[in-house]
C-alpha atoms as a printed R data frame, in Angstrom:
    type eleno elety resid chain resno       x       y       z
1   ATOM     1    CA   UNK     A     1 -11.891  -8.197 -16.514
2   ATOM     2    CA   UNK     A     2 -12.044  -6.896 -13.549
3   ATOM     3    CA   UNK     A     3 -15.916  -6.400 -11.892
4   ATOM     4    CA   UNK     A     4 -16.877  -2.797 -11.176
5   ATOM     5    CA   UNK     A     5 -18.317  -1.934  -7.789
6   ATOM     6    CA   UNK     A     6 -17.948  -3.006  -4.118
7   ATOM     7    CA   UNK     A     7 -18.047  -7.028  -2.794
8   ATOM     8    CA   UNK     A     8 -16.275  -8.862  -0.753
9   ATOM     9    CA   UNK     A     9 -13.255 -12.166  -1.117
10  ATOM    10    CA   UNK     A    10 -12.813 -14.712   1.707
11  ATOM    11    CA   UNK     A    11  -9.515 -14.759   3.628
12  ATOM    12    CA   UNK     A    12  -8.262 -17.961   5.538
13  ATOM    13    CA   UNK     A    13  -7.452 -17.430   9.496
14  ATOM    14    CA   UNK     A    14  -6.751 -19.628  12.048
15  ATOM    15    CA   UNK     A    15  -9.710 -19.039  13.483
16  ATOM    16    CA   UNK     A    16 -11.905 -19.811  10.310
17  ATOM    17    CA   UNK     A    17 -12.440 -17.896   6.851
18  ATOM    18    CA   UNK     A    18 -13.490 -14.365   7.452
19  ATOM    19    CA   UNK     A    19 -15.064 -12.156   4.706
20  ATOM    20    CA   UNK     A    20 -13.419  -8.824   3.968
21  ATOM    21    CA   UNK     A    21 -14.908  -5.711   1.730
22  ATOM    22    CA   UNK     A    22 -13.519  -4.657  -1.415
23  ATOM    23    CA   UNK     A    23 -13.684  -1.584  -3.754
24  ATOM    24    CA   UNK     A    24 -12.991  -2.611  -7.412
25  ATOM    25    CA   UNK     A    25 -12.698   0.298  -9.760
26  ATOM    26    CA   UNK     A    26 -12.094  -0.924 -13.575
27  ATOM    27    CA   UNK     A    27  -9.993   1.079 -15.999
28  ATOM    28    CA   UNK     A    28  -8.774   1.033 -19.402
29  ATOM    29    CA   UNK     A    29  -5.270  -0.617 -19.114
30  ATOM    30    CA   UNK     A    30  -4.583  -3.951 -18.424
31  ATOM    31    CA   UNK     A    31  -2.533  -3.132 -14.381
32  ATOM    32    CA   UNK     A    32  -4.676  -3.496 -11.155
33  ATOM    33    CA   UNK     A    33  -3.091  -1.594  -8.447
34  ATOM    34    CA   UNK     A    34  -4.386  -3.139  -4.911
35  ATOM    35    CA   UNK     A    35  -4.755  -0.330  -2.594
36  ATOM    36    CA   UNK     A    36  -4.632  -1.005   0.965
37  ATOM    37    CA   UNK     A    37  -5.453   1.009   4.060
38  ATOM    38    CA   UNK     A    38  -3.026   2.297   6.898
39  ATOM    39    CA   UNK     A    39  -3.329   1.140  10.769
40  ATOM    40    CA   UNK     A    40  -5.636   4.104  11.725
41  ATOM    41    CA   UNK     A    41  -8.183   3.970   9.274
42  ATOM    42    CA   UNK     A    42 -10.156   1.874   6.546
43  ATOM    43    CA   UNK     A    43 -10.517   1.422   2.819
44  ATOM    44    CA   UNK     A    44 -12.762   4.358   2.679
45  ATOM    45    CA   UNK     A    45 -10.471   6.935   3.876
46  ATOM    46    CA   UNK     A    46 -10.611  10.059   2.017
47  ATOM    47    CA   UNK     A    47  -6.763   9.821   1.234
48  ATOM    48    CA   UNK     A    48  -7.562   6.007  -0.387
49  ATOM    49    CA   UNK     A    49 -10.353   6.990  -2.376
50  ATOM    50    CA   UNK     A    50  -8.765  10.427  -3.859
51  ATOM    51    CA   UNK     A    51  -5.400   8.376  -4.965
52  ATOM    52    CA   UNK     A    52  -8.108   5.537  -6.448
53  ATOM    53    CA   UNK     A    53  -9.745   8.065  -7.896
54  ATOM    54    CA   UNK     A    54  -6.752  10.039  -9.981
55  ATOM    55    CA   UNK     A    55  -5.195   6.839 -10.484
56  ATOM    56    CA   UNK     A    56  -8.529   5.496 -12.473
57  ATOM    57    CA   UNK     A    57  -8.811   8.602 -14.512
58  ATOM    58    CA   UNK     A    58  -4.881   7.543 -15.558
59  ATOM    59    CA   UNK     A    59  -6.402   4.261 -17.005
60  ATOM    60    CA   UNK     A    60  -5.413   1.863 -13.579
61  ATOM    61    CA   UNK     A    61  -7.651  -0.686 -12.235
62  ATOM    62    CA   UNK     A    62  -7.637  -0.161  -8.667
63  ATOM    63    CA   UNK     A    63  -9.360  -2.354  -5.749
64  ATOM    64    CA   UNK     A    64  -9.192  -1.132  -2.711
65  ATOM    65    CA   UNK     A    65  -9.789  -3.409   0.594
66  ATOM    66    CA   UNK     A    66 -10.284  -3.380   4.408
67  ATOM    67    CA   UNK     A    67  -8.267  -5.783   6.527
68  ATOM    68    CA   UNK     A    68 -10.404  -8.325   8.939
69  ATOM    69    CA   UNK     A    69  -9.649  -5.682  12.288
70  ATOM    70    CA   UNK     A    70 -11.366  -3.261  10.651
71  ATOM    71    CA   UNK     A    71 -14.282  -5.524   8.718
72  ATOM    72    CA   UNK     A    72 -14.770  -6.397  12.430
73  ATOM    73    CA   UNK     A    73 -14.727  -3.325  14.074
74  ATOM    74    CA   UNK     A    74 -11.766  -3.300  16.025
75  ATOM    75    CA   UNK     A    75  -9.170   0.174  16.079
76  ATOM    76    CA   UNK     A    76  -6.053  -2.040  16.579
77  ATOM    77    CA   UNK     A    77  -4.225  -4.433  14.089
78  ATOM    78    CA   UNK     A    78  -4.562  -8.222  14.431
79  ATOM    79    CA   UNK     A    79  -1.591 -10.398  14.163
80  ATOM    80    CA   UNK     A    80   0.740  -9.359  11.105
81  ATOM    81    CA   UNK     A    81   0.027 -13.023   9.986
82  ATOM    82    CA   UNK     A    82  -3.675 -12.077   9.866
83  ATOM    83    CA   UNK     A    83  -2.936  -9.365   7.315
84  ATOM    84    CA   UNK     A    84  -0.460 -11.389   5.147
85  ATOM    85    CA   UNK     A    85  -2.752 -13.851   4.876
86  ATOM    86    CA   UNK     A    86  -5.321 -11.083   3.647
87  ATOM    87    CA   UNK     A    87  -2.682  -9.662   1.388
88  ATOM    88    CA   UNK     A    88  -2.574 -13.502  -0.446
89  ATOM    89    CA   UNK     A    89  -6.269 -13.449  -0.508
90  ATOM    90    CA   UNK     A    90  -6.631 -10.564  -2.024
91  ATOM    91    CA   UNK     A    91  -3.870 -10.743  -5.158
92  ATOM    92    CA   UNK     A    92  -5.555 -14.294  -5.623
93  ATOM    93    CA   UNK     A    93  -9.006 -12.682  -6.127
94  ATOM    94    CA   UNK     A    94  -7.932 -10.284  -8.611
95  ATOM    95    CA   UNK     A    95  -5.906 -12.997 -10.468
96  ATOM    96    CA   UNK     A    96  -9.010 -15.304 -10.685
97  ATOM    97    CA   UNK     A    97 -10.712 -12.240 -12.092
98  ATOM    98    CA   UNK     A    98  -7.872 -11.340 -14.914
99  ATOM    99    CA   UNK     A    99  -5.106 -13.565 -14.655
100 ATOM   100    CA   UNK     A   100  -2.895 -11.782 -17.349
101 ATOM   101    CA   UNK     A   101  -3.406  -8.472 -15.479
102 ATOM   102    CA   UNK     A   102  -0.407  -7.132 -13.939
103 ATOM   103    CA   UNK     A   103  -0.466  -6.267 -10.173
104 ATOM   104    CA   UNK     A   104   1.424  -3.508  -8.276
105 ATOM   105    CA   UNK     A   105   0.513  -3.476  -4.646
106 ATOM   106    CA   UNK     A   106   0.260  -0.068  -2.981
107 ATOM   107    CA   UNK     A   107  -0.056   0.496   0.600
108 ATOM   108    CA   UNK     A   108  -0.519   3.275   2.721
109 ATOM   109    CA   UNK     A   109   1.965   2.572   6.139
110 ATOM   110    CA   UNK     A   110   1.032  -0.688   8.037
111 ATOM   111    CA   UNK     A   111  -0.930  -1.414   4.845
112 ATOM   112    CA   UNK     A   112   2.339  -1.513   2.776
113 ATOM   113    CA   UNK     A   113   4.682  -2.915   5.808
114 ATOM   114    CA   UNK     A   114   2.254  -6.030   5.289
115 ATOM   115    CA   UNK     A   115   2.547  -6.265   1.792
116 ATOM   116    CA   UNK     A   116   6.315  -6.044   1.812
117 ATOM   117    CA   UNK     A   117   6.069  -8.839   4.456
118 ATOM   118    CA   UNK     A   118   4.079 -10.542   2.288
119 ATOM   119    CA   UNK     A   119   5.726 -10.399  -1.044
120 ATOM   120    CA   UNK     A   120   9.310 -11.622   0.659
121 ATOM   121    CA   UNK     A   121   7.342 -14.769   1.729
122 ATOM   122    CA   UNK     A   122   6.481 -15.556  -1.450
123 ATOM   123    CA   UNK     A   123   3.440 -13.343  -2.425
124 ATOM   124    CA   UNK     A   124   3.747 -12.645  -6.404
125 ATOM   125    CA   UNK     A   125   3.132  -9.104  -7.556
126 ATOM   126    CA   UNK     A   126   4.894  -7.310  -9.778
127 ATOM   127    CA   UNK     A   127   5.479  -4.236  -7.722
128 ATOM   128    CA   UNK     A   128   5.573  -2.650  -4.237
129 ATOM   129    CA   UNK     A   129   4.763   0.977  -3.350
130 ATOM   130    CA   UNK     A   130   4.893   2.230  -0.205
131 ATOM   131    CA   UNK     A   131   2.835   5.154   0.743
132 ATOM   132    CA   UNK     A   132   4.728   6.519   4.020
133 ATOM   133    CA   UNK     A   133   6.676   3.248   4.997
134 ATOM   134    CA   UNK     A   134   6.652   3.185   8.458
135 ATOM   135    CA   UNK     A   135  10.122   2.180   8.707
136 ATOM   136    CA   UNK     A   136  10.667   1.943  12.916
137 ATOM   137    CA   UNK     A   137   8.100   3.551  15.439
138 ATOM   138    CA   UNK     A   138   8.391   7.566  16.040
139 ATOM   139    CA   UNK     A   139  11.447   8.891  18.365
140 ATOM   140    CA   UNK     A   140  12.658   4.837  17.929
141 ATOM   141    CA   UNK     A   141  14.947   4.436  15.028
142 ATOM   142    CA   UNK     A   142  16.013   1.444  16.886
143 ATOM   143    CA   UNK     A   143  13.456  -0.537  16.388
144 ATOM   144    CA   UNK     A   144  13.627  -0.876  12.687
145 ATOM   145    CA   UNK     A   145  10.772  -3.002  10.157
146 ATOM   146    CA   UNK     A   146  13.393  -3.299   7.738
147 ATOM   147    CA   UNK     A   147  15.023  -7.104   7.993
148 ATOM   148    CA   UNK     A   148  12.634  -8.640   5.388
149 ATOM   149    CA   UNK     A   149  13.457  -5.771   2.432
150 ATOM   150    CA   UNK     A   150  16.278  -6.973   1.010
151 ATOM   151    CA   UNK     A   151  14.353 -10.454   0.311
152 ATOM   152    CA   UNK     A   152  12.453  -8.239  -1.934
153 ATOM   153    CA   UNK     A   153  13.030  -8.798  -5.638
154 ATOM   154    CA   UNK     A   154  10.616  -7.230  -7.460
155 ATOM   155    CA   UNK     A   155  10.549  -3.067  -8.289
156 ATOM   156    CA   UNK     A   156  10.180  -0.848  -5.103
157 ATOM   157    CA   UNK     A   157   8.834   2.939  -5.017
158 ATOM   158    CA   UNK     A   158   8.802   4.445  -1.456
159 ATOM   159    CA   UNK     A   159   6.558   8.076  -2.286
160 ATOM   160    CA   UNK     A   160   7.813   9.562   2.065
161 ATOM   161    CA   UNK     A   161   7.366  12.787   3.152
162 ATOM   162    CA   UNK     A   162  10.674  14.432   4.248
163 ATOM   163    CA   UNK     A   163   9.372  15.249   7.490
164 ATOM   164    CA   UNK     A   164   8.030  11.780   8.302
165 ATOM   165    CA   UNK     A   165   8.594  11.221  11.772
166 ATOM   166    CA   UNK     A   166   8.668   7.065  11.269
167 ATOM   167    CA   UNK     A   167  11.302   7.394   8.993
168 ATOM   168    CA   UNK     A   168  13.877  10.063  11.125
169 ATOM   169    CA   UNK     A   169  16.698  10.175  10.777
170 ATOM   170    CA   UNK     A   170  16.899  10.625   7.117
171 ATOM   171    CA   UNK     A   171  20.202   9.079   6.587
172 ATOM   172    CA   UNK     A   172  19.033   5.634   8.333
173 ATOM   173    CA   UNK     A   173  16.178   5.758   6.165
174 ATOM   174    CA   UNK     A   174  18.373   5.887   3.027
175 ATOM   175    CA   UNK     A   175  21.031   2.971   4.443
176 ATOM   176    CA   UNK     A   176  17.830   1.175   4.533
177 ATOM   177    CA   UNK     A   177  16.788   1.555   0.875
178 ATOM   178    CA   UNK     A   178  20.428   1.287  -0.157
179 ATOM   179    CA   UNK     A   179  20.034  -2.552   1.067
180 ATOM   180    CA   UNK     A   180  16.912  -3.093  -1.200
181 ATOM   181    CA   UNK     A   181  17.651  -5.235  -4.493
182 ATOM   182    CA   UNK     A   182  15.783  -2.479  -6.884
183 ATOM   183    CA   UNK     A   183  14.068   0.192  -4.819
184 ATOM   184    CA   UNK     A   184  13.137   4.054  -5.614
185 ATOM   185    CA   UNK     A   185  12.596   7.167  -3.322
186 ATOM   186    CA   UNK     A   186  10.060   9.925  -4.149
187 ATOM   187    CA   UNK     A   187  10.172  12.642  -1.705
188 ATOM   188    CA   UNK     A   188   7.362  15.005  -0.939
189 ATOM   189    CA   UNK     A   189   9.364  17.965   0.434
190 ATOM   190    CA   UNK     A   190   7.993  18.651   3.553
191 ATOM   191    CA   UNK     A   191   5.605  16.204   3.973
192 ATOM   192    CA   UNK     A   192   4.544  14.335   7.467
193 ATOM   193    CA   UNK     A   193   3.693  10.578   7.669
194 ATOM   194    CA   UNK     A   194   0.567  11.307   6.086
195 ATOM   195    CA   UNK     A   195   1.803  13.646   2.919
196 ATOM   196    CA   UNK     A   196   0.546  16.985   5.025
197 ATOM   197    CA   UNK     A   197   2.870  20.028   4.313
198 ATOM   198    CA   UNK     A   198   2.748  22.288   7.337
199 ATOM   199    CA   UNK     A   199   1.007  25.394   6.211
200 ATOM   200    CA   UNK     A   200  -0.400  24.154   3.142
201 ATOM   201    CA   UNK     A   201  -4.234  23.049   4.597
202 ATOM   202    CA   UNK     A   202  -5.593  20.429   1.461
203 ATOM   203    CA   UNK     A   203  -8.341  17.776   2.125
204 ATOM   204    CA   UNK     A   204  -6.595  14.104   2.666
205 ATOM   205    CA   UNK     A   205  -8.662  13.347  -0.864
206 ATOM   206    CA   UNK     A   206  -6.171  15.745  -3.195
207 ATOM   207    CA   UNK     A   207  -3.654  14.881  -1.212
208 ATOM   208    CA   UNK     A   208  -3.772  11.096  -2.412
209 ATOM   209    CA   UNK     A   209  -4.933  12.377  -5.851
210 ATOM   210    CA   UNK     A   210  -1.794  14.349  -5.897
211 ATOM   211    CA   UNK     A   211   0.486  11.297  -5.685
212 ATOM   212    CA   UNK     A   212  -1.405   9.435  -8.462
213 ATOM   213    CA   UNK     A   213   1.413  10.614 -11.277
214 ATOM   214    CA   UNK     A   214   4.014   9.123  -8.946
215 ATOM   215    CA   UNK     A   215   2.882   5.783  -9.405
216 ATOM   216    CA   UNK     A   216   1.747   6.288 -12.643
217 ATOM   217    CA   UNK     A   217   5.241   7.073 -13.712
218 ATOM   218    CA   UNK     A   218   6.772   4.331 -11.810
219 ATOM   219    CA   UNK     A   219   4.169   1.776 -13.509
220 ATOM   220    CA   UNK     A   220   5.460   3.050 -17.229
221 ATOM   221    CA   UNK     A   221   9.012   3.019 -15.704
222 ATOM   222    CA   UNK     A   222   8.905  -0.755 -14.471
């Protein structure tokens, strides 16, 4: 079952193990979803904890976790290797905790890029979700994160905000899905990279609480 309350889980590096925190947030059913954080900020960012939050109250297990950079203090990403290997660290904790749980990883941007990365190397979930995929840098649809997404077998939900500028233009974005083996789109009509609808102030908590049915339906639907 999985342990209530916040810890830590060892992840393997080059450079030596490194201990990273975790979140763990038990809940009725018997699916974990792994939650992790975006480039720019930590597990605890209001956005995380409000979609852990609503997601809980659903019946999910969630566990939400930092990668080393920001366990260490740093503002910029380590290697992509570095969070891959933190990615298989962190599914292997929750499967030595409930190994008959079922695991959808969730990730908000980079957070999600890695996990993608991750699961067409091998990593075994039983779901992706992408929480703004950050599918080529802003104003540089040419440099597209995409060549590892049709490795991908297992169920896909990108939730994107139709005014995303990392996914622009739309159309490319939508080739790109087209090439995934069994991929989903939920739009938030006229949301940015983070889910903010111009003129429509919220706090970044309901915003991630409000995309907690989302994933709830694509949990039932898969």
């Amino acid at each position: 079952m999985l342990a209530s309350g916040r810890s830590s889980f060892e992840v393997a590096l080059p450079a030596g193990g490194t201990q990273v925190s975790v979140e763990r947030t038990p809940g009725e059913g018997r699916t974990t979803i792994l939650i992790a954080h975006g480039a720019g900020a930590g597990m605890d960012h209001p956005f995380l904890t409000g979609l852990a939050a609503a997601l809980t109250e659903a019946g999910f297990s969630t566990a939400r976790f930092n990668f080393p950079y920001v366990e260490q203090g740093r503002r910029m990403p380590g290697p992509a290797a570095h969070a891959i290997a933190t990615w298989r660290a962190a599914v292997a904790a929750e499967r030595e905790l409930d190994p008959t749980a079922r695991i959808i990883a969730a990730g908000k941007s980079y957070g999600g890029r890695m996990a993608s990365m991750a699961v067409a190397e091998g990593l075994d979930v039983d779901a992706l979700v992408y929480l703004g995929y950050p599918l080529h840098p802003p104003g540089a649809p040419e440099k597209l994160r995409a060549e590892h997404l049709p490795a991908i077998a297992v169920p896909q939900l990108f939730i994107e905000g139709s005014n995303d500028p990392f996914i622009q233009p739309l159309t490319q974005f939508e080739e790109v899905v087209e090439t995934c083996r069994d991929a989903r789109v939920a739009w938030i009509d006229g949301g940015g990279h983070s889910f903010e609808v111009k003129g429509r102030k919220r706090p970044a908590s309901d915003i991630g609480a409000g995309l907690a049915p989302l994933l709830v339906d694509f949990a039932a639907r898969i």
